[in-house]
C-alpha positions as CSV (number, residue, x, y, z in Angstrom):
1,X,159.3,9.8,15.1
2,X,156.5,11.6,14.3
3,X,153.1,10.6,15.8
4,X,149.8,11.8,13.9
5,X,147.5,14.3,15.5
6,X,143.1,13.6,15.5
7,X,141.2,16.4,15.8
8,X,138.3,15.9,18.4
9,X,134.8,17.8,17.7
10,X,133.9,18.9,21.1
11,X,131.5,16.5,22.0
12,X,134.0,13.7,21.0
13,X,136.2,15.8,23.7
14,X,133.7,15.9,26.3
15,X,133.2,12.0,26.0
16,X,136.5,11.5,26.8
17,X,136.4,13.4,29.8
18,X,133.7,11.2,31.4
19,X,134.7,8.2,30.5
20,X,135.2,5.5,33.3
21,X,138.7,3.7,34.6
22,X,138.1,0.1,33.7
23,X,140.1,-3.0,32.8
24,X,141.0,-1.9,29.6
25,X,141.6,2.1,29.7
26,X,143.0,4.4,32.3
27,X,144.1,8.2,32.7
28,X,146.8,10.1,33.8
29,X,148.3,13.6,34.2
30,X,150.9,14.9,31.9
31,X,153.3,15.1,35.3
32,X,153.2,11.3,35.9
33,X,156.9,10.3,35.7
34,X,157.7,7.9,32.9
35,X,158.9,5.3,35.0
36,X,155.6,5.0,37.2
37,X,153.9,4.8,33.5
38,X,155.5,2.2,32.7
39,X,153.7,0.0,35.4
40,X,150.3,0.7,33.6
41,X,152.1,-0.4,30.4
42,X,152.9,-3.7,31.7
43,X,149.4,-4.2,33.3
44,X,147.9,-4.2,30.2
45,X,150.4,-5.7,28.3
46,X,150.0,-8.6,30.6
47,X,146.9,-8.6,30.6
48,X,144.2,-8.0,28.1
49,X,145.7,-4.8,26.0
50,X,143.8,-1.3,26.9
51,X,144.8,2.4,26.4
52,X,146.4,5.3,28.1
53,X,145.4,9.2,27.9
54,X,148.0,11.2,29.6
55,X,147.0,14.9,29.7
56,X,144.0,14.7,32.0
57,X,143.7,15.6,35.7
58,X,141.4,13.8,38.4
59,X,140.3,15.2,41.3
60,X,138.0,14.0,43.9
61,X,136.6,17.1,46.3
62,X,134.0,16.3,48.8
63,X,133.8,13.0,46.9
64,X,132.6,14.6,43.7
65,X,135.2,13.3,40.9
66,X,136.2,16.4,38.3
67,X,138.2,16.0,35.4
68,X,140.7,18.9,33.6
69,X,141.4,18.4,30.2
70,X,145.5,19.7,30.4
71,X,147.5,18.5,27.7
72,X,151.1,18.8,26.8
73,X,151.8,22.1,25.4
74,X,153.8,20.9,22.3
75,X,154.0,16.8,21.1
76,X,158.0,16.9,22.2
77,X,156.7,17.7,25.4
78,X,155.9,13.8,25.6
79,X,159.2,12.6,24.3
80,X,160.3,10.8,27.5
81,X,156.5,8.5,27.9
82,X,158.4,7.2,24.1
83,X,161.9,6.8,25.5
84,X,160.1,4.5,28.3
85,X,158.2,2.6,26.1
86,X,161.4,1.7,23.8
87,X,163.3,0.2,26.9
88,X,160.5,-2.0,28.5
89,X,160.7,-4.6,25.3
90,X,163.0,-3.4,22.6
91,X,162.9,-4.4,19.3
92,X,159.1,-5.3,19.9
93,X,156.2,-2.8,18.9
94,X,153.2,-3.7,21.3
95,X,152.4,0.1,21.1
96,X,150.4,2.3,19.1
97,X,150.2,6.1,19.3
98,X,148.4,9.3,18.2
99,X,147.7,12.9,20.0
100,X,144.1,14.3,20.0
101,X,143.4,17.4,20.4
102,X,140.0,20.2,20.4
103,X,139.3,23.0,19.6
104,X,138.8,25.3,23.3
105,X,140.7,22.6,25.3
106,X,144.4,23.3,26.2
107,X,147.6,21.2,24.6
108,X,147.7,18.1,23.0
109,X,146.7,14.9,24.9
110,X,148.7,11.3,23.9
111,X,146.8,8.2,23.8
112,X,148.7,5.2,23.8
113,X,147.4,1.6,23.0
114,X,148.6,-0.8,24.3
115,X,148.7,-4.4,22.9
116,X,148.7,-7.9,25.0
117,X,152.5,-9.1,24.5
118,X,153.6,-12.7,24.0
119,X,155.9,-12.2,26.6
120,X,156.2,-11.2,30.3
121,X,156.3,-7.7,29.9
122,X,158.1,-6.1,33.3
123,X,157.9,-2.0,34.1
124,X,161.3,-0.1,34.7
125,X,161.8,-1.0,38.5
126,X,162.0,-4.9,36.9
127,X,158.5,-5.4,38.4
128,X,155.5,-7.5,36.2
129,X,152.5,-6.0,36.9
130,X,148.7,-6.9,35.9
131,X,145.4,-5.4,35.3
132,X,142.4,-6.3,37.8
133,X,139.4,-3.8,37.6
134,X,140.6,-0.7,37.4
135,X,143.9,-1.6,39.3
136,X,147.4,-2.4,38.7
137,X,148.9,-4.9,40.3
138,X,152.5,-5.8,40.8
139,X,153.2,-9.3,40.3
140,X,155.8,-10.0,42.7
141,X,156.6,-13.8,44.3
142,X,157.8,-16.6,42.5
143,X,154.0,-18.5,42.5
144,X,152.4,-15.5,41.1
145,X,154.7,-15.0,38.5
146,X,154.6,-18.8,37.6
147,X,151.0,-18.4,37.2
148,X,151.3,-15.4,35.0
149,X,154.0,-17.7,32.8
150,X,151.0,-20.2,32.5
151,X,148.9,-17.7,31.8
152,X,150.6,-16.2,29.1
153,X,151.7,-19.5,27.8
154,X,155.0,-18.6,28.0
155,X,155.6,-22.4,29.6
156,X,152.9,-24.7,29.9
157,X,151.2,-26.9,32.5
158,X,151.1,-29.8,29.8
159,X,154.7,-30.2,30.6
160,X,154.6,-30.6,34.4
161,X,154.8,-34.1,35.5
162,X,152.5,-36.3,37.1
163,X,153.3,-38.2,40.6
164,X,151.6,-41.5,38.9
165,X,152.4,-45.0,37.6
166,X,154.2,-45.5,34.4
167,X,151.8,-48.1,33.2
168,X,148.8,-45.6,33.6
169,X,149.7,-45.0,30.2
170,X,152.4,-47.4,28.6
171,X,149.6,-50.2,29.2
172,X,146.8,-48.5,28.5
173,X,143.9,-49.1,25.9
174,X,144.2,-45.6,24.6
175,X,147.7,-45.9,23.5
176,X,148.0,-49.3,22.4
177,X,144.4,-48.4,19.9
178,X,146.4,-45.4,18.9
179,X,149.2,-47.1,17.7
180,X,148.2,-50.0,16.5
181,X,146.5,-47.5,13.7
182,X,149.1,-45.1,13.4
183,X,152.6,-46.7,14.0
184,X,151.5,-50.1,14.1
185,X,155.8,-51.0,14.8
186,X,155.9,-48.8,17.9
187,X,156.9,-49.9,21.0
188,X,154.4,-47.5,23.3
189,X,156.9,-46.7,26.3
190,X,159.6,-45.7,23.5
191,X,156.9,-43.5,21.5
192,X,156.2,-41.9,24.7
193,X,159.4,-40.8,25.6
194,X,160.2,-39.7,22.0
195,X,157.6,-37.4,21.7
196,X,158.8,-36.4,25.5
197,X,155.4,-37.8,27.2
198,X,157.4,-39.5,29.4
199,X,160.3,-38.0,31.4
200,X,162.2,-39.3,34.1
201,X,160.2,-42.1,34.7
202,X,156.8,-40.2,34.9
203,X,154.1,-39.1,32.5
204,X,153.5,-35.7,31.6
205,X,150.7,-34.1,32.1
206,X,149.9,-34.0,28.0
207,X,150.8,-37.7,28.4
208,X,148.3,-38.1,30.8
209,X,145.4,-36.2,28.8
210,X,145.8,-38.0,25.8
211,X,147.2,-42.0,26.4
212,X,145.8,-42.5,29.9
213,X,142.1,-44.2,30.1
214,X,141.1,-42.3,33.1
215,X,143.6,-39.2,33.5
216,X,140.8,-37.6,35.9
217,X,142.4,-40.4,38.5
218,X,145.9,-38.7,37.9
219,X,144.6,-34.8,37.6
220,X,141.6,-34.8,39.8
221,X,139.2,-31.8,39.2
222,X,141.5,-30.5,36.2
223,X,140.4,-32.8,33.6
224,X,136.8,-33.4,33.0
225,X,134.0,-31.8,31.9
226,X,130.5,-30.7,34.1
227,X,127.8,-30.4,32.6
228,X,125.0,-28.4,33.5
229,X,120.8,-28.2,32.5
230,X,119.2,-24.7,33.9
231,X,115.2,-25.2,32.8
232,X,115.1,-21.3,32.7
233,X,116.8,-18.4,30.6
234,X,117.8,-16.1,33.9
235,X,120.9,-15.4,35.0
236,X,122.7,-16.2,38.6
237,X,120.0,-18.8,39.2
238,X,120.8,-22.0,41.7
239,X,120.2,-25.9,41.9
240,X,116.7,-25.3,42.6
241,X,116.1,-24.8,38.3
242,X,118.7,-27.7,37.4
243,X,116.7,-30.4,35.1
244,X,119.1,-33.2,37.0
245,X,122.1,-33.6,38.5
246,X,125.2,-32.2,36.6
247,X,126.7,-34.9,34.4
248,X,130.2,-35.1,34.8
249,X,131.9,-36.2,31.5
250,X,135.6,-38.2,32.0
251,X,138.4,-40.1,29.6
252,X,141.2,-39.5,27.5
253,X,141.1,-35.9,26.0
254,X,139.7,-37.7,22.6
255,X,137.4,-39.8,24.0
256,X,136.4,-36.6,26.9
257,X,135.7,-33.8,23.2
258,X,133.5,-36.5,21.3
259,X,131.3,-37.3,24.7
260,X,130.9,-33.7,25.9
261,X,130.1,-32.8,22.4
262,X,127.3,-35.8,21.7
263,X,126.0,-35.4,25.3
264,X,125.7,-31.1,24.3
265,X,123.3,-32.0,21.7
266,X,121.5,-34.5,23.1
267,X,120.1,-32.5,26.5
268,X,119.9,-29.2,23.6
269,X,117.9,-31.3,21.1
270,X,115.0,-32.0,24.0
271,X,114.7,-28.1,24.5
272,X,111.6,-26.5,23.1
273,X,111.0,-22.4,23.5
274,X,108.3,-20.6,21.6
275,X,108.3,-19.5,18.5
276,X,106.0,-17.7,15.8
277,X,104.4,-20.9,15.4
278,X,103.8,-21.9,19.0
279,X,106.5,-24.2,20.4
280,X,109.6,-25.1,18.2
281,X,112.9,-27.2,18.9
282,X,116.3,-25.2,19.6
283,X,119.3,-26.0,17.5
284,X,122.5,-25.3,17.2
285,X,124.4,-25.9,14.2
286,X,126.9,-28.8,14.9
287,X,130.0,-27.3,14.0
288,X,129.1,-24.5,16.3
289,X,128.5,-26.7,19.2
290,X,131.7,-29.4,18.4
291,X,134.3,-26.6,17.6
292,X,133.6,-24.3,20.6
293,X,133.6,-27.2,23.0
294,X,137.1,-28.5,21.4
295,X,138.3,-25.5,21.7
296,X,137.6,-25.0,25.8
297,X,139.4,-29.0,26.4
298,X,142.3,-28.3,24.0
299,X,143.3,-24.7,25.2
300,X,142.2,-24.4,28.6
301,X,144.7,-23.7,31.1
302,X,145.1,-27.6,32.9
303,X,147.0,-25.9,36.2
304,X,144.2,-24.6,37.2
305,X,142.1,-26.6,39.2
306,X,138.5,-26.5,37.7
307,X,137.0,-28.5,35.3
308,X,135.5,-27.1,32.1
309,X,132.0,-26.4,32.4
310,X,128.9,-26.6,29.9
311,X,125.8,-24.6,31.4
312,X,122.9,-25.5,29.1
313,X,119.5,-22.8,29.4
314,X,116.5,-22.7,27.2
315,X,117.7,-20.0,25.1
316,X,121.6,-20.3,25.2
317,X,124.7,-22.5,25.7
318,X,127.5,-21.2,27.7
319,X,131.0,-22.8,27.6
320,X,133.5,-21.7,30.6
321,X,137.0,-22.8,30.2
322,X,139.0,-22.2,33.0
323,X,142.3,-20.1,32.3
324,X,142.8,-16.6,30.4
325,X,143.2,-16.2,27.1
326,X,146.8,-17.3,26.3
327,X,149.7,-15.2,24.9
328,X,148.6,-12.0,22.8
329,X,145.3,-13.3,22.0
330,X,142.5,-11.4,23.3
331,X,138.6,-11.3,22.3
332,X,139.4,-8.7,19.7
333,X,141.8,-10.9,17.6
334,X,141.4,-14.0,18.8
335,X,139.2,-15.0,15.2
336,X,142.5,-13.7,13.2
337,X,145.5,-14.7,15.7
338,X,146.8,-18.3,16.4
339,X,148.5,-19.1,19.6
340,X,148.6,-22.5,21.4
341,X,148.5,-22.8,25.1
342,X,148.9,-27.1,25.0
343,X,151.5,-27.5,21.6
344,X,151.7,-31.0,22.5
345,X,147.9,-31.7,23.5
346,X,147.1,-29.7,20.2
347,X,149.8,-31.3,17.8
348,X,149.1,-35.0,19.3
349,X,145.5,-35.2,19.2
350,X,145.4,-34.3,15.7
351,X,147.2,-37.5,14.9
352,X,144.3,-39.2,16.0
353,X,141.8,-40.7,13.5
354,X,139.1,-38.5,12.8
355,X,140.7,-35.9,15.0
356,X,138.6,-33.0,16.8
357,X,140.3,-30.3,15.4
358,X,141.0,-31.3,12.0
359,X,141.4,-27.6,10.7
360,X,143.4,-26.3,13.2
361,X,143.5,-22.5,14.1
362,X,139.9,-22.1,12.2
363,X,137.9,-24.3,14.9
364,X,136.1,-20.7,16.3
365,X,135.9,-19.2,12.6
366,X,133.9,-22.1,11.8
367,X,131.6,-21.8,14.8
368,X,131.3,-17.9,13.9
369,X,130.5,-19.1,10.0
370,X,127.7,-21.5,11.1
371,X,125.7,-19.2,12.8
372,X,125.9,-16.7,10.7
373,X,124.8,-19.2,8.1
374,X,121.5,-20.3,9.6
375,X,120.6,-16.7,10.7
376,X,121.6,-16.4,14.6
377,X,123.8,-13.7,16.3
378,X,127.4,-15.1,16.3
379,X,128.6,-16.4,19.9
380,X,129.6,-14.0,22.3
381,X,133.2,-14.3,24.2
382,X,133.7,-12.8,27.6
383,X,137.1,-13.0,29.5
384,X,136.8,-13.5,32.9
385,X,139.7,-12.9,36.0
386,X,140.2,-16.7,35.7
387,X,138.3,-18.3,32.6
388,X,137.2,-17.7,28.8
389,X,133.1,-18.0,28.9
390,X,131.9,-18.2,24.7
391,X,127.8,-17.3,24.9
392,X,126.0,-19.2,22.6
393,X,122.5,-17.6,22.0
394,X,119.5,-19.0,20.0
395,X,118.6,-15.3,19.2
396,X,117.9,-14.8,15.4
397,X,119.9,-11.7,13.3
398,X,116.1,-9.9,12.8
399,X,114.9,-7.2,14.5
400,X,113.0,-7.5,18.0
401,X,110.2,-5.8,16.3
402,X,110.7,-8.1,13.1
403,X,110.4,-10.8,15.0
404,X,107.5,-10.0,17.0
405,X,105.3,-9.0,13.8
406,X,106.2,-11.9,12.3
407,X,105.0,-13.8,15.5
408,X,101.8,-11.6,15.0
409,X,101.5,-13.2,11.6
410,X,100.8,-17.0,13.1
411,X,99.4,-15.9,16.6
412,X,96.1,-13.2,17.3
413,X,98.3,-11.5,20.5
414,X,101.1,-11.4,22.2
415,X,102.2,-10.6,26.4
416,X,105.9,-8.4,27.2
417,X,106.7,-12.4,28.7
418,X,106.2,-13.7,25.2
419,X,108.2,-11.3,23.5
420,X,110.7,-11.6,25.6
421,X,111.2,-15.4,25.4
422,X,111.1,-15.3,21.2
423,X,113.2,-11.9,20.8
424,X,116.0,-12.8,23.7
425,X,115.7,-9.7,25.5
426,X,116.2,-9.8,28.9
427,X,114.2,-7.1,30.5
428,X,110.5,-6.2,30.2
429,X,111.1,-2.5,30.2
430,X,113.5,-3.1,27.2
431,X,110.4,-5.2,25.4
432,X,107.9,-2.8,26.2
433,X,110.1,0.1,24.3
434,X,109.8,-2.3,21.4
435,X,105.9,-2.8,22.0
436,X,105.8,1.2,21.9
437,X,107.8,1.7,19.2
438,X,105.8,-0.5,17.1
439,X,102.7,0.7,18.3
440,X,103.5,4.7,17.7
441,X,104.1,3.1,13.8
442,X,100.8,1.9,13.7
443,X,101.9,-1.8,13.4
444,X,100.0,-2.7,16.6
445,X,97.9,-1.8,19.3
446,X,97.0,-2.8,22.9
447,X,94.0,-5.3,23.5
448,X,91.5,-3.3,25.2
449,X,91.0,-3.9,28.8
450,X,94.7,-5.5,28.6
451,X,97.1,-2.8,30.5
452,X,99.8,-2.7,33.2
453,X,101.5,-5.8,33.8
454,X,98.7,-8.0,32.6
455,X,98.9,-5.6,28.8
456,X,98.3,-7.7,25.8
457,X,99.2,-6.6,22.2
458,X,97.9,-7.4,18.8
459,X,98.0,-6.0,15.2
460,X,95.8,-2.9,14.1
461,X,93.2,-3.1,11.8
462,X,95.4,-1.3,9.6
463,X,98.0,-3.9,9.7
464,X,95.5,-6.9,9.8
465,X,93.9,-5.7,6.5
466,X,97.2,-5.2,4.6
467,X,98.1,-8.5,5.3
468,X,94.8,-9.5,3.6
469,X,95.0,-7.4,0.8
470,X,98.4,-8.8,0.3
471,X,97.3,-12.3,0.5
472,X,94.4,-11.1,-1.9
473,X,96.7,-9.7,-4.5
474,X,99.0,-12.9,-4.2
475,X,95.8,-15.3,-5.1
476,X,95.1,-12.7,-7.7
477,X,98.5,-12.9,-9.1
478,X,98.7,-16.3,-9.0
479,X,95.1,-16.9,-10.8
480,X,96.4,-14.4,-13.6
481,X,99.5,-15.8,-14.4
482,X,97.5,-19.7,-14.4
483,X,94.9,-17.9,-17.2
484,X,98.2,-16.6,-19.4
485,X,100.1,-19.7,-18.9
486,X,100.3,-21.4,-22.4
487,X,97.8,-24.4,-23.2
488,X,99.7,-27.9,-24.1
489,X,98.4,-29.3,-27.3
C-alpha cells in the first residue's frame, strides 16, 4: 500500500512537537512494539477516535519534559504498525494514514487516525482498552466490559427487563390510548409481546418507557427529567442562585418529551438580559429547544442511573444526557452519522400521533438550521466521561465589537459588565481587549474620569457625528426622491 507523504514548513513541525497528550491524540517512539500500539488503537477506537504520531521521543529530566523529533528512516520502516492494524478488525477500515515530514528534522514520522468503531475493538493481547485523559485503560471484568457494550450500543439497556408487574403496562392508560388510535383490534398484552415488550412474563425496559404511566416507579432515577433555573450566567455556581426548586418532570417517554419541552420554554420565555435597547426577552427558536431535548430522552443511555438534566441560565440552555455518545458517533460526525442507542424506544415512539421525532436522524440538523436562521451561534456539544452536554447560547453571529457599537447606537455608554452580558463573553480581560481594539480604531473612547474597574466607554466625536451625517444624508435622500416622485393627475 502506499501511504502519502505531507511536507511540514518548520513551524508546522515545531507545533507538533509541543503539542499536549490529551483524550484525543498521543505520541510514541518509532521503537514501540506493534503489539503495545495496538492498545492505544483500541482506546481510541472505543472511545472517541484521536491520532497517533510515532516517531517522536519524550523525555522528562529533572522534570523538564523534551521532545526529539526521530522518525523512521524510510516509510517501510513502519510496515509492521500496518500489519497490526490489519489484524485488530479485519475487513474494517477505522484507520487513516499519512507520513509528514520537514525539512532539517530526521526520517519520516506516521500519523495515524483513528476512527470510533461500531464495535468493541480489542488490542493484540485480546484486551479492550479505553481512553480517559490522557490514559489508556484496559477494560478488563465482565461489568466493565458490559458497560462499554452499552456504551457503544452494541446491546442495549432498553432490552433488560424490569422486576415489575405485568399490568404496569398491559392495563395501563398509555397503551390502551395508543391503541385504540393505532390498532384499534389489538389485544395490548399480545401487541406487547409481539413487538418483544414483554418477555417472560416481564416488561422490558423500552416497554416500560413508552406503555407504562409512571415508569419512574419501575426505573427510579433513570427515567425523568430535572430541571434546573440558575438566575446568573457563571459557571460551577450552587443552590444559592437557583430561581426555585428543580422541577422534576415524570411519565411515559411521550408524555415525559412534550412536558420537558413546554416546561423549557416557559421558565426561558420569563428571562430578560440586556440588549441594545435596554432589556429584551431571550428566545430560542422552538425546534431548537424541542429537537435537542428529544434527542437527550430518546438516546440517552437508560443503565445509567441519572436522570436527564435541563440547566436553564440567563444567557444559555444546557442539556446533559447521561451516557456517551453511542456506536461511531462522535461530536465531529454526529450532524452526518445515524446511529440509535434505543431501536425500539426510537422506532415505537414514532408510531405515536404527532410523534416527537417525526424526521428521524435530522432532529440535531434542524436545531443547527434554526439557529443559524435567526442569527445565533449554533449549539455547542461537549462529550463528557459519562454524558453528552449540547450548550445552547443566546449569543448572536456578529462581532463582539459589532455588537457593542450597535449597543452604542441606542445607549450614550457602556461598563466591561455590560458588554459582557450582551456580547457572551465570559471574562472582563477578554471585553476590555475588545474595548481597546475599538478604541485604537477610533470608534470609541473612555468617559473621562471613568478608569480602572469603574471605566466607562462611549462613542467619539468622530463616530457620533458620522452617525449624524448619515442620518442627515438619509433625510436628504429621502426628501429628494419625495420632490422627483411623479405627481398623480
Amino acid at each position: 500500500m502506499k501511504i502519502e507523504v505531507r511536507p511540514l514548513d518548520n513551524q508546522d513541525a515545531g507545533a507538533l512537537l509541543q503539542f499536549e497528550e490529551t483524550h484525543f491524540q498521543d505520541i510514541k517512539a518509532k521503537e514501540i512494539a506493534p503489539a503495545k500500539l495496538s492498545r492505544s488503537v483500541s482506546a481510541f477506537a472505543n472511545t472517541a477516535a484521536g491520532d497517533l504520531y510515532i516517531g517522536i521521543d519524550e523525555t522528562i529530566i529533572g522534570g523538564t519534559k523534551t521532545r526529539e523529533w526521530r522518525g523512521f528512516s524510510d516509510p517501510e520502516e513502519a510496515n509492521p504498525f500496518f500489519q497490526i492494524l490489519e489484524t485488530l478488525a479485519p475487513g474494517t477500515h477505522f484507520w487513516d494514514a499519512e507520513f509528514v515530514s520537514s525539512e532539517g528534522y530526521p526520517g519520516y514520522i506516521l500519523h495515524l487516525s483513528i476512527q470510533k468503531t461500531r464495535g468493541v475493538l480489542k488490542a493484540s493481547n485480546d484486551i479492550a482498552y479505553v481512553r480517559r485523559g490522557a490514559q489508556n485503560l484496559p477494560v478488563n471484568d465482565d461489568e466493565a466490559f458490559r458497560s462499554l457494550e452499552y456504551d457503544k450500543g452494541i446491546v442495549s439497556f432498553e432490552d433488560e427487563l424490569v422486576n415489575a408487574p405485568l399490568d404496569l403496562v398491559t392495563n395501563s392508560a398509555t397503551v390502551i390510548e395508543f391503541l385504540l388510535s393505532q390498532i384499534p383490534s389489538a389485544e395490548p398484552e399480545r401487541w406487547l409481546r409481539s413487538q418483544l415488550l414483554l418477555v417472560e412474563n416481564k416488561p422490558t425496559v423500552a416497554g416500560a418507557l413508552l406503555f407504562a404511566d409512571s415508569p419512574q416507579a419501575m426505573l427510579p432515577k433513570r427515567s425523568a427529567v430535572k430541571v434546573f433555573r440558575y438566575q446568573t450566567v457563571e459557571e460551577g455556581v450552587n443552590r444559592e442562585v437557583l430561581a426555585f426548586d428543580p422541577l422534576t418532570i415524570e411519565g411515559s417517554i411521550y408524555d415525559l418529551i412534550d412536558k420537558a419541552v413546554n416546561s423549557t420554554k416557559q421558565i426561558v420565555e420569563g428571562i430578560k438580559r440586556i440588549g441594545s435597547e435596554g432589556l429584551e426577552e431571550i428566545s430560542y427558536p422552538d425546534e431548537t429547544l424541542h429537537e435537542i431535548v428529544t434527542n437527550a430522552i430518546l438516546h440517552r443511555d437508560y443503565c445509567i442511573p441519572t436522570d436527564v438534566q435541563i440547566r436553564i441560565y440567563d444567557d444559555r440552555v444546557e442539556v446533559e444526557s447521561p451516557g456517551r455518545l453511542p456506536g461511531h458517533i462522535t461530536v465531529t460526525n454526529i450532524l452526518d452519522e445515524q446511529f440509535a442507542r434505543n431501536p425500539k424506544v426510537v422506532r415505537l415512539i414514532n408510531k405515536f400521533p404527532d410523534p416527537p421525532n417525526k424526521d428521524v436522524g435530522e432532529g440535531l440538523n434542524t436545531a443547527f438550521n434554526a439557529m443559524r436562521r435567526i442569527r445565533l451561534q449554533e449549539p455547542e456539544i461537549i462529550q463528557k466521561d459519562n454524558s453528552v452536554v449540547v450548550y445552547i447560547r443566546h449569543t448572536r453571529l456578529s462581532s463582539p465589537a459589532q455588537i457593542v457599537m450597535e449597543y452604542l447606537e441606542h445607549n450614550p455608554t457602556i461598563t466591561n459588565q455590560t458588554g459582557r452580558e450582551i456580547t457572551g463573553i465570559r471574562r472582563d480581560v477578554q471585553m476590555k481587549d475588545v474595548f481597546v481594539a475599538l478604541r485604537r480604531a477610533n470608534e470609541i473612547e473612555l468617559v473621562p474620569g471613568k478608569r480602572g474597574k469603574a471605566s466607562v466607554w462611549r462613542k467619539t466625536a468622530r463616530t457620533t457625528r458620522q452617525g449624524r451625517d448619515d442620518q442627515e444624508r438619509d433625510l436628504f435622500s429621502l426628501l429628494t426622491e419625495e420632490q422627483e416622485r411623479p405627481k398623480k393627475k
